[in-house]
PDB file of N, CA, C, O and CB in Angstrom:
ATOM      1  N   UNK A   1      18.839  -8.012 -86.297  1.00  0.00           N
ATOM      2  CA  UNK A   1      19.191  -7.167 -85.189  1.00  0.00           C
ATOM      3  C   UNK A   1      17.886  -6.758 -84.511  1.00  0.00           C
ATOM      4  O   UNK A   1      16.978  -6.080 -84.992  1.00  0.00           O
ATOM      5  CB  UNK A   1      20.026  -5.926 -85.653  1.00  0.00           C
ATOM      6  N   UNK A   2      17.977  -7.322 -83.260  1.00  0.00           N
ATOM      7  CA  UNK A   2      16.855  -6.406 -82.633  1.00  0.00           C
ATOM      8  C   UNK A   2      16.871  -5.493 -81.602  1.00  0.00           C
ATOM      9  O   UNK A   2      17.975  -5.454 -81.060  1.00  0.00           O
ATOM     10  CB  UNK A   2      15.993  -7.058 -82.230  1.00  0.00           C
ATOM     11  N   UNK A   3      15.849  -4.557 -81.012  1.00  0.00           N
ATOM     12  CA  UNK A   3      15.463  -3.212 -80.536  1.00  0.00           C
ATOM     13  C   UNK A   3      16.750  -2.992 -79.703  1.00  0.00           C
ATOM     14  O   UNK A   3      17.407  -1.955 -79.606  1.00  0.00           O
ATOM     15  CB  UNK A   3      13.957  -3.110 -79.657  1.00  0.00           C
ATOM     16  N   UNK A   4      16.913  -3.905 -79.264  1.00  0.00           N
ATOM     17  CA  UNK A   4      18.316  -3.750 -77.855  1.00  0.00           C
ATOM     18  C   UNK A   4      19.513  -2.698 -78.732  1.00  0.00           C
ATOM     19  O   UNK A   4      19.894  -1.600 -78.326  1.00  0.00           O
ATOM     20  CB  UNK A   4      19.410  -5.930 -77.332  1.00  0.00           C
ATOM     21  N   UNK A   5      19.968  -3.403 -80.056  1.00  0.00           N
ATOM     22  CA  UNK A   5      21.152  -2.195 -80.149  1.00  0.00           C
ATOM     23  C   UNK A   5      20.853  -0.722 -80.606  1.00  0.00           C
ATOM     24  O   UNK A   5      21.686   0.184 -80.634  1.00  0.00           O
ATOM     25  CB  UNK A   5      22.227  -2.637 -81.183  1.00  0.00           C
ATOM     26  N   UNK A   6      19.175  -0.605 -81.053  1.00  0.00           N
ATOM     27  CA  UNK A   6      18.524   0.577 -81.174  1.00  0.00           C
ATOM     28  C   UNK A   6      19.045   1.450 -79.763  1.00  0.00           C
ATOM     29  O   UNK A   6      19.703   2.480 -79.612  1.00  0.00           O
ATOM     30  CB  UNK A   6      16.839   0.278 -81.315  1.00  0.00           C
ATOM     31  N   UNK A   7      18.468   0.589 -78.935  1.00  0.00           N
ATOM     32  CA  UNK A   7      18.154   1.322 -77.555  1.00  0.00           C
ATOM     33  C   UNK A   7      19.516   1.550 -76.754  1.00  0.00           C
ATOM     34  O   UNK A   7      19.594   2.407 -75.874  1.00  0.00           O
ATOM     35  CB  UNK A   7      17.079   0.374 -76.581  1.00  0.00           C
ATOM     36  N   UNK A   8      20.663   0.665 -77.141  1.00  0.00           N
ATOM     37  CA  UNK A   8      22.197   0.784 -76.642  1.00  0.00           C
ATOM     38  C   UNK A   8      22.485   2.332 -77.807  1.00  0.00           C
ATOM     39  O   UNK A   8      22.831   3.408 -77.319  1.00  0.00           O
ATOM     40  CB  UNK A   8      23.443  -1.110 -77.093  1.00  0.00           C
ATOM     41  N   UNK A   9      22.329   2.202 -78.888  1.00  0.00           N
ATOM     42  CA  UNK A   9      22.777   3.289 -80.025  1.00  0.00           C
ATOM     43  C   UNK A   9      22.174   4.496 -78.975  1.00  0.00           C
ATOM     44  O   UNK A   9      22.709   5.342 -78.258  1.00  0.00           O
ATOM     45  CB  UNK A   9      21.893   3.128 -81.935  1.00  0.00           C
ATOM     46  N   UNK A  10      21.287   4.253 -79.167  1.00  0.00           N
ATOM     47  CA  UNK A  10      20.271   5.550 -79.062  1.00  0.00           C
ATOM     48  C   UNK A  10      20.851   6.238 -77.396  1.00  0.00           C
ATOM     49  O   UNK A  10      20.799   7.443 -77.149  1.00  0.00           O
ATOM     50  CB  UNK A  10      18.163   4.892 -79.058  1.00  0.00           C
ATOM     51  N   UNK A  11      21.358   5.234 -76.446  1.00  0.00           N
ATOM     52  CA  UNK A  11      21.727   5.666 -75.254  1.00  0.00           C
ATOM     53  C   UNK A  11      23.180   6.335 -75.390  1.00  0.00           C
ATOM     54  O   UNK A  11      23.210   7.336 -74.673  1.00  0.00           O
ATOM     55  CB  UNK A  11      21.650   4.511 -74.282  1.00  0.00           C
ATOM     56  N   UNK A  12      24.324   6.141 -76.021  1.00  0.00           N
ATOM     57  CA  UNK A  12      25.221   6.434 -76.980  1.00  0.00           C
ATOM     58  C   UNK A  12      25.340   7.922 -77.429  1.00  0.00           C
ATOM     59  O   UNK A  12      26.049   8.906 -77.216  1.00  0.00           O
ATOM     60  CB  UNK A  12      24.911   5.627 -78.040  1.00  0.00           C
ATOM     61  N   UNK A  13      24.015   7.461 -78.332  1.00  0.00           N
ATOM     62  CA  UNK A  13      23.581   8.882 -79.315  1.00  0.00           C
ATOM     63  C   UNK A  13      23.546  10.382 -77.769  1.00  0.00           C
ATOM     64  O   UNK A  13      24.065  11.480 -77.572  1.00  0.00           O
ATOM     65  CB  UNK A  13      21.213   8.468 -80.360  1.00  0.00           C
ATOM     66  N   UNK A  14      22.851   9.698 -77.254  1.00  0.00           N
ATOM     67  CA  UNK A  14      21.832  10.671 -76.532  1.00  0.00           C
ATOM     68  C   UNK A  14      23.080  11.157 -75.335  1.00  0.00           C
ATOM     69  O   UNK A  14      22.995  12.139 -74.596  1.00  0.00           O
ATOM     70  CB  UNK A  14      20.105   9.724 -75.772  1.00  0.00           C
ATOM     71  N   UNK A  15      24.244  10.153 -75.397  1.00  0.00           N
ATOM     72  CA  UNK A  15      25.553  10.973 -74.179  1.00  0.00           C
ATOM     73  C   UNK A  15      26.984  11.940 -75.228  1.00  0.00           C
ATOM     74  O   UNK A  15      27.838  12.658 -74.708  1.00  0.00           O
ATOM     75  CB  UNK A  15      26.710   9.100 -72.976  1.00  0.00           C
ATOM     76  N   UNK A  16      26.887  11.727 -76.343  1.00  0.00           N
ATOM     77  CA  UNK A  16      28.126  11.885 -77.048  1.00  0.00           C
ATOM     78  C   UNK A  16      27.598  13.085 -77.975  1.00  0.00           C
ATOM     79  O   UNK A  16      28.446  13.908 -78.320  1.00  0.00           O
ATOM     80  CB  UNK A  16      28.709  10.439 -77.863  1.00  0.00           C
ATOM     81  N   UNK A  17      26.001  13.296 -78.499  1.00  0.00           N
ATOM     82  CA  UNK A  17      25.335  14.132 -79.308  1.00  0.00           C
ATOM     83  C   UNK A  17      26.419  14.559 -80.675  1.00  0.00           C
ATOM     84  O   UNK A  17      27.002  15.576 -81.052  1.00  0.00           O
ATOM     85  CB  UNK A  17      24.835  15.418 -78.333  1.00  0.00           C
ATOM     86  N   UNK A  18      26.304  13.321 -81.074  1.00  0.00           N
ATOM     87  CA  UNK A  18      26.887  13.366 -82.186  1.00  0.00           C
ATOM     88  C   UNK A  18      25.707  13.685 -83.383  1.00  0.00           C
ATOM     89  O   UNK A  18      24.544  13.709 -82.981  1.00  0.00           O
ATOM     90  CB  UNK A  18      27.680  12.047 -82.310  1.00  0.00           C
ATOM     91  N   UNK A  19      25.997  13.971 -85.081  1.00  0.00           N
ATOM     92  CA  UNK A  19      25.248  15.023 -85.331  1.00  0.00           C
ATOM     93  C   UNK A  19      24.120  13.802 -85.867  1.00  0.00           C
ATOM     94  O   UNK A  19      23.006  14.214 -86.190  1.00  0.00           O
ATOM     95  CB  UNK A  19      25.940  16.350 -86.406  1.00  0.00           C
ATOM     96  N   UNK A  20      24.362  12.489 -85.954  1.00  0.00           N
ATOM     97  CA  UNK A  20      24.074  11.379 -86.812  1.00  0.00           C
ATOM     98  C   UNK A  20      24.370   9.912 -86.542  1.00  0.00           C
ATOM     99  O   UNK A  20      25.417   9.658 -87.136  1.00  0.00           O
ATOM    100  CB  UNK A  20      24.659  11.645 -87.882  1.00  0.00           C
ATOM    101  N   UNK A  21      24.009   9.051 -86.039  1.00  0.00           N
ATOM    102  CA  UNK A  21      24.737   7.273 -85.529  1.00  0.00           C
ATOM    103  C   UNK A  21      23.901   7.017 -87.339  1.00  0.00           C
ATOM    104  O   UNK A  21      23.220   7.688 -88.114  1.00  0.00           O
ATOM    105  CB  UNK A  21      23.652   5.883 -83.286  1.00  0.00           C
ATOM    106  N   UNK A  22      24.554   5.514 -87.278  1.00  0.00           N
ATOM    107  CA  UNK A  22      24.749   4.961 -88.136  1.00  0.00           C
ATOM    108  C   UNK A  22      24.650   3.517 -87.493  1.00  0.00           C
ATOM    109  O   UNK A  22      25.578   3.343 -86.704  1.00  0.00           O
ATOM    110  CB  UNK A  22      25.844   5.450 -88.774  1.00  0.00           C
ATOM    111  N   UNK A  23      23.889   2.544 -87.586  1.00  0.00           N
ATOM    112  CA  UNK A  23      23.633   1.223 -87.801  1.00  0.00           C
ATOM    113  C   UNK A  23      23.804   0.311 -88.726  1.00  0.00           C
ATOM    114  O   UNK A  23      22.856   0.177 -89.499  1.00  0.00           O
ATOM    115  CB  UNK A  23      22.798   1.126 -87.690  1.00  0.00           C
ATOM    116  N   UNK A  24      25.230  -0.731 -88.974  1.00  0.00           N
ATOM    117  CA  UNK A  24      25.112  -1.253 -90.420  1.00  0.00           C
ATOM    118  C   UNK A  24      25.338  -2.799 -89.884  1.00  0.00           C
ATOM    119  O   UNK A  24      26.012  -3.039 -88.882  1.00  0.00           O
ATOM    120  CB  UNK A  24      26.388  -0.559 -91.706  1.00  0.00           C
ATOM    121  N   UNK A  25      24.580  -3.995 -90.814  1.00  0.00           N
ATOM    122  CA  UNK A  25      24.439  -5.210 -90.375  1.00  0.00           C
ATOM    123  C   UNK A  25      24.491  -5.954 -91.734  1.00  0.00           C
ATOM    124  O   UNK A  25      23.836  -5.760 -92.759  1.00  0.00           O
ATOM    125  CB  UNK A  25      23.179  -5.400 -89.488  1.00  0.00           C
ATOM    126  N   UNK A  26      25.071  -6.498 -91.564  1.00  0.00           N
ATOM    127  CA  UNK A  26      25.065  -7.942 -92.554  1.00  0.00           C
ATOM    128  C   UNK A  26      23.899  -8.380 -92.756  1.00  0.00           C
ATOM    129  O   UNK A  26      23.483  -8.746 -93.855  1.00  0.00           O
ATOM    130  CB  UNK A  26      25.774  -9.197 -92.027  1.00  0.00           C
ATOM    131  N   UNK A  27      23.016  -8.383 -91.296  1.00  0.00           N
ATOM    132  CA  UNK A  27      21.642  -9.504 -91.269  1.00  0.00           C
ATOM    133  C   UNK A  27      20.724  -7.939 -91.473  1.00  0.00           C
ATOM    134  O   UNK A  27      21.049  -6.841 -91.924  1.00  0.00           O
ATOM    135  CB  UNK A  27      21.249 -10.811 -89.291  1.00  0.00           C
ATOM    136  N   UNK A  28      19.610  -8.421 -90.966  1.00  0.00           N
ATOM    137  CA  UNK A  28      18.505  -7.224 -91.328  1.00  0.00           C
ATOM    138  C   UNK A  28      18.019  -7.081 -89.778  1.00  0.00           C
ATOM    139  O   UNK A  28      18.297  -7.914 -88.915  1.00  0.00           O
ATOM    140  CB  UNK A  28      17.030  -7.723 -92.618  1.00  0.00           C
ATOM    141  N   UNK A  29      17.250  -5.899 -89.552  1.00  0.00           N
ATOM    142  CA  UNK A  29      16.625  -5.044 -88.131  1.00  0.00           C
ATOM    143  C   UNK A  29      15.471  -5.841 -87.975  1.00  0.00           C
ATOM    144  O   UNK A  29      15.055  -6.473 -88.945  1.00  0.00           O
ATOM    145  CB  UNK A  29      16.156  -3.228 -88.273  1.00  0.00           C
ATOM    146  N   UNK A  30      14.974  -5.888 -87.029  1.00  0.00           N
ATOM    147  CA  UNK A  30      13.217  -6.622 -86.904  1.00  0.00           C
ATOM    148  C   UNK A  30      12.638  -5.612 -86.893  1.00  0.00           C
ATOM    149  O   UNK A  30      13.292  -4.596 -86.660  1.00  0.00           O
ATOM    150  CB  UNK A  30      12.610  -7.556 -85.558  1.00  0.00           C
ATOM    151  N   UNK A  31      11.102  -5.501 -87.155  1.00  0.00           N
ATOM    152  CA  UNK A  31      10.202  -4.473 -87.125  1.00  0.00           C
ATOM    153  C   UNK A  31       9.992  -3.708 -85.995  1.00  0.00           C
ATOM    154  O   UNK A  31       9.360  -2.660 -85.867  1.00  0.00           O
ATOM    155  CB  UNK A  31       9.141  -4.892 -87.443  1.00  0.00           C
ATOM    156  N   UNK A  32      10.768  -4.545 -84.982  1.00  0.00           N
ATOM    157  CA  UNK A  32      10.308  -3.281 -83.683  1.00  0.00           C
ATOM    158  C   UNK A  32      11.801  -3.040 -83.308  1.00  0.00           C
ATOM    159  O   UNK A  32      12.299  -2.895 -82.191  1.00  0.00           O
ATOM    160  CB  UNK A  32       9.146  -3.923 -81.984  1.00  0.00           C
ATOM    161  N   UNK A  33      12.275  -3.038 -84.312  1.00  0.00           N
ATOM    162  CA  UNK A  33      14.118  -2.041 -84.051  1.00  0.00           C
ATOM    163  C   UNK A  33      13.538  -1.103 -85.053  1.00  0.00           C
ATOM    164  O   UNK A  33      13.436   0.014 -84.545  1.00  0.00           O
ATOM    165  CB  UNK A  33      16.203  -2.970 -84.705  1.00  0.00           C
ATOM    166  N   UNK A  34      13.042  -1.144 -86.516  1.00  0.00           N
ATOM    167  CA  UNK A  34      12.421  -0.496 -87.648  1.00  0.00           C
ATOM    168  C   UNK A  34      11.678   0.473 -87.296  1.00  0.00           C
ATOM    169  O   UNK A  34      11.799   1.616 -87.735  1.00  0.00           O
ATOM    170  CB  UNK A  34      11.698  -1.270 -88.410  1.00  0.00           C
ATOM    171  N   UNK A  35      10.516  -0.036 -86.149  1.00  0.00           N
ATOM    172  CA  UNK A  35       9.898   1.384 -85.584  1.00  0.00           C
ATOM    173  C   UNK A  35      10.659   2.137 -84.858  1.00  0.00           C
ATOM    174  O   UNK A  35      10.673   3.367 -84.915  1.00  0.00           O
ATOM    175  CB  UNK A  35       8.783   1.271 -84.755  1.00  0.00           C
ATOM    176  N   UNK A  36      11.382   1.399 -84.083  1.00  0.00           N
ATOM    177  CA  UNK A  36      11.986   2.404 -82.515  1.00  0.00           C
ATOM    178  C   UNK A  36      13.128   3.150 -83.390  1.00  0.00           C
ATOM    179  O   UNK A  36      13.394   4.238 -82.879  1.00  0.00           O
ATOM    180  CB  UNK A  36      12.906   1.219 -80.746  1.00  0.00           C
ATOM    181  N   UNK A  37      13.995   2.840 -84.738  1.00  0.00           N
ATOM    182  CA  UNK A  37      14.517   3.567 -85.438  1.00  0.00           C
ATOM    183  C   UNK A  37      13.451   5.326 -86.198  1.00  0.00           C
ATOM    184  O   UNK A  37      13.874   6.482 -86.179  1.00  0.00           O
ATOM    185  CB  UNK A  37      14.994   2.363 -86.411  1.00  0.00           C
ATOM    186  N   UNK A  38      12.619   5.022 -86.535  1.00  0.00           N
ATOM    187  CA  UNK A  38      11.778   5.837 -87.482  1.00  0.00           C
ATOM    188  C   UNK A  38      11.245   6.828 -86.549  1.00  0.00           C
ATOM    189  O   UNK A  38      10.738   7.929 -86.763  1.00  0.00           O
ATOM    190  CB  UNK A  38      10.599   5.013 -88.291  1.00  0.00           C
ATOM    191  N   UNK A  39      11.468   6.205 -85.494  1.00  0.00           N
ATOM    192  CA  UNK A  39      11.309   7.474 -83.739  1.00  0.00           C
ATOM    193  C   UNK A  39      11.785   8.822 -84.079  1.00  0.00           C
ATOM    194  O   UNK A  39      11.151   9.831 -84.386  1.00  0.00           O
ATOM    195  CB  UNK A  39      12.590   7.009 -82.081  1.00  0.00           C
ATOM    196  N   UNK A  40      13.412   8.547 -83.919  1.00  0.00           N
ATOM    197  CA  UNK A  40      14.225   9.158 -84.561  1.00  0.00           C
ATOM    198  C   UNK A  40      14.950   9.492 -85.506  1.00  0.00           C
ATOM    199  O   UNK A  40      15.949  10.181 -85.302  1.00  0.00           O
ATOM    200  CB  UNK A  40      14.505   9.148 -84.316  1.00  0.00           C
ATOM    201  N   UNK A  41      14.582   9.052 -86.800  1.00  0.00           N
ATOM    202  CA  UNK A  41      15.023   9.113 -87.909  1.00  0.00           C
ATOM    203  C   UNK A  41      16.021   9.759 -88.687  1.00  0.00           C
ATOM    204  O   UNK A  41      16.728   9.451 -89.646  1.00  0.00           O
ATOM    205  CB  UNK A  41      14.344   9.244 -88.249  1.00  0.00           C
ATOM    206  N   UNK A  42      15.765  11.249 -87.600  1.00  0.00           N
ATOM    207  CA  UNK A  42      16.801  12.492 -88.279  1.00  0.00           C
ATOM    208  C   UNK A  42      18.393  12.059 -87.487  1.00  0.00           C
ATOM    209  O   UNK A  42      19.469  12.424 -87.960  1.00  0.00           O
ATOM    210  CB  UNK A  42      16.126  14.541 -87.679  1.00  0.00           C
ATOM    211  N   UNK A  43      18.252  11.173 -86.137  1.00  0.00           N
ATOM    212  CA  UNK A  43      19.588  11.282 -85.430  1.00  0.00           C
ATOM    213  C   UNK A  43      20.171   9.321 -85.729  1.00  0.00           C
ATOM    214  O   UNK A  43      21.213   8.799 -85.331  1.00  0.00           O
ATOM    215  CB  UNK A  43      19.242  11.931 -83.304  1.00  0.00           C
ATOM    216  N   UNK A  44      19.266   8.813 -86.374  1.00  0.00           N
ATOM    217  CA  UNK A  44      19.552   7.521 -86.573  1.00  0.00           C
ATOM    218  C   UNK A  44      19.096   7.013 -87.827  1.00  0.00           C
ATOM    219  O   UNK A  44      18.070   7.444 -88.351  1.00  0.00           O
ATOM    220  CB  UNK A  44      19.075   6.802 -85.580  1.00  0.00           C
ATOM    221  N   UNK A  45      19.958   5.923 -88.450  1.00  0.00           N
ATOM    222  CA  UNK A  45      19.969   6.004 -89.829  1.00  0.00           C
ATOM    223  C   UNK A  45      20.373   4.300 -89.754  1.00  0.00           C
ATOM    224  O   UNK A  45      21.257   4.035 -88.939  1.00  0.00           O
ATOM    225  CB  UNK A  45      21.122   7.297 -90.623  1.00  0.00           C
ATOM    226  N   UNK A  46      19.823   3.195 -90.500  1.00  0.00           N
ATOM    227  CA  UNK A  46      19.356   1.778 -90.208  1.00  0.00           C
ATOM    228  C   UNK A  46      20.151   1.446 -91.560  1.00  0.00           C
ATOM    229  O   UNK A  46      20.115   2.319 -92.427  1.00  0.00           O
ATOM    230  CB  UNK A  46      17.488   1.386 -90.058  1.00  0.00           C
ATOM    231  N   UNK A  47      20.963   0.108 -91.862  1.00  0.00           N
ATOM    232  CA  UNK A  47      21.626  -0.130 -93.184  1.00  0.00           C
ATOM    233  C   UNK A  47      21.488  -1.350 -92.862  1.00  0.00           C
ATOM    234  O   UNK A  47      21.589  -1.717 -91.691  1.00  0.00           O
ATOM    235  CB  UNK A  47      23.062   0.414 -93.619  1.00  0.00           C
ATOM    236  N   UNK A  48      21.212  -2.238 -93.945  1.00  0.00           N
ATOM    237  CA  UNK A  48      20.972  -3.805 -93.335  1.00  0.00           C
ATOM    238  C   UNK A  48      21.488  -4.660 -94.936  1.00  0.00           C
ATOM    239  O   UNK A  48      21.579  -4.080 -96.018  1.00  0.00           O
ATOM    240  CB  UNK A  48      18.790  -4.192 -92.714  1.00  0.00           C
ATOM    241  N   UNK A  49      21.722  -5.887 -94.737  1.00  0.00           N
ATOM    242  CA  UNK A  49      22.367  -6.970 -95.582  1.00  0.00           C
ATOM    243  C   UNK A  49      21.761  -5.781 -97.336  1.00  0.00           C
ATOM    244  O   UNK A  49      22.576  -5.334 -98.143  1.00  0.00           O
ATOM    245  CB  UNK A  49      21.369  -9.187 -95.178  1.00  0.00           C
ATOM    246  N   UNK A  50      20.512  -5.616 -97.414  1.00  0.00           N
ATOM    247  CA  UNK A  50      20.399  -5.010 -98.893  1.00  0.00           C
ATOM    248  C   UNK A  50      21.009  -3.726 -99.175  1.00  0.00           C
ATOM    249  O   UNK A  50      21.307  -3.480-100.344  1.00  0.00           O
ATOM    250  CB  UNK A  50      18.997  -4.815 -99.281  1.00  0.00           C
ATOM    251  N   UNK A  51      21.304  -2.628 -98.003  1.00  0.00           N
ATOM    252  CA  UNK A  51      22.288  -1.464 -97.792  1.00  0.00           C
ATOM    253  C   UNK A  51      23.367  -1.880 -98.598  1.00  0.00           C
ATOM    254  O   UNK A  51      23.677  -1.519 -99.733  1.00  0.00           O
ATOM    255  CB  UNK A  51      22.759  -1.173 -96.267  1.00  0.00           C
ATOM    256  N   UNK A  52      23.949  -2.787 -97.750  1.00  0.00           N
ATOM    257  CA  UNK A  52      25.413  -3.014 -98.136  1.00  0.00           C
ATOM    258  C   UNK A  52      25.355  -3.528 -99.622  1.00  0.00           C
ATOM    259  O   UNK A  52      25.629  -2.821-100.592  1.00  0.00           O
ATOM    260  CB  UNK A  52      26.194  -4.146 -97.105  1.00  0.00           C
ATOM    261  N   UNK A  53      24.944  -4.911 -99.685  1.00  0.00           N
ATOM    262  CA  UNK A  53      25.044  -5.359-101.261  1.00  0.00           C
ATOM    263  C   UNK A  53      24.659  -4.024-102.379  1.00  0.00           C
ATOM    264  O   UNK A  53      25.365  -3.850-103.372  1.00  0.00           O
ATOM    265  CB  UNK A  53      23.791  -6.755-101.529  1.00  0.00           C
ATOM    266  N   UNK A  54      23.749  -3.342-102.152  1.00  0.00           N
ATOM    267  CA  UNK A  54      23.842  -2.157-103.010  1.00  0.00           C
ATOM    268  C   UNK A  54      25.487  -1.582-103.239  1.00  0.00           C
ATOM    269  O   UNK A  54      26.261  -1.741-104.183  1.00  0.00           O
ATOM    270  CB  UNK A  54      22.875  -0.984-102.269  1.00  0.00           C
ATOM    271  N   UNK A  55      25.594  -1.045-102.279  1.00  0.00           N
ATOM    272  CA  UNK A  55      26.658  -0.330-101.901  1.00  0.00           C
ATOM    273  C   UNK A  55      28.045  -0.917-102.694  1.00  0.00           C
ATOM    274  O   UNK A  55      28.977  -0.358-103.273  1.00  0.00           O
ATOM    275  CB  UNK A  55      26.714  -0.404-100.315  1.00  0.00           C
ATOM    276  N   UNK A  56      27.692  -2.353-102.416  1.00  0.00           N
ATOM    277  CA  UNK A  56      28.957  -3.145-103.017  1.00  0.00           C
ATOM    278  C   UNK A  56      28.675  -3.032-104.745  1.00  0.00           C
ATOM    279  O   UNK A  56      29.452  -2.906-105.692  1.00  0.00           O
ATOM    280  CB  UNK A  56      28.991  -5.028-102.377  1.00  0.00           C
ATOM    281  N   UNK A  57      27.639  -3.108-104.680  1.00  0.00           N
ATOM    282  CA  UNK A  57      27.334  -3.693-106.381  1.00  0.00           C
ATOM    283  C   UNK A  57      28.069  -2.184-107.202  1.00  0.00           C
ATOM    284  O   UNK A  57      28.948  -2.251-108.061  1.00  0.00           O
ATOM    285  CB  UNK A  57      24.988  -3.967-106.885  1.00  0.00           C
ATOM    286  N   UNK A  58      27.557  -1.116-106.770  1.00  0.00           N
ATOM    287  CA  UNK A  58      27.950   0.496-107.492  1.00  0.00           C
ATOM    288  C   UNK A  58      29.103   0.208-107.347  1.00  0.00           C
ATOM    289  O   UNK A  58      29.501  -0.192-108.442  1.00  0.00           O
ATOM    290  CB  UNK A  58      27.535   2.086-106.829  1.00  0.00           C
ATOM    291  N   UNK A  59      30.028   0.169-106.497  1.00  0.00           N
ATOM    292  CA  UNK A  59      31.350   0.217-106.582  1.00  0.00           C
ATOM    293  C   UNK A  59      32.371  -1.027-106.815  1.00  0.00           C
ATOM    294  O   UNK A  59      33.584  -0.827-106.873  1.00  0.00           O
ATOM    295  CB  UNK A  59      31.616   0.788-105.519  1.00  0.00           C
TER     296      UNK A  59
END
């Protein structure tokens, strides 16, 4: 995933002011979705292919 759905989220985030977005992907973020995420860190939150398989494995 790259910066574009950061920057669609983040435009989203920034009309609806919800308390938290959430990003989750099968594949993984590139490093400059990784930074433009860590911008905002407290209102955006990044989950990628190792998120999930965790997630799956506990439960």
């Amino acid at each position: 995933m790259d910066v574009g759905i950061i920057r669609q989220v983040t435009g989203v985030h920034y009309l609806e002011k919800p308390s938290k977005s959430i990003i989750v992907t099968t594949s993984f973020f590139t490093k400059d979705a990784q930074d433009a995420a860590k911008k905002i860190e407290q209102q955006l939150a990044l989950k990628d292919y190792n998120d999930l398989k965790q997630w799956l494995e506990k439960y």
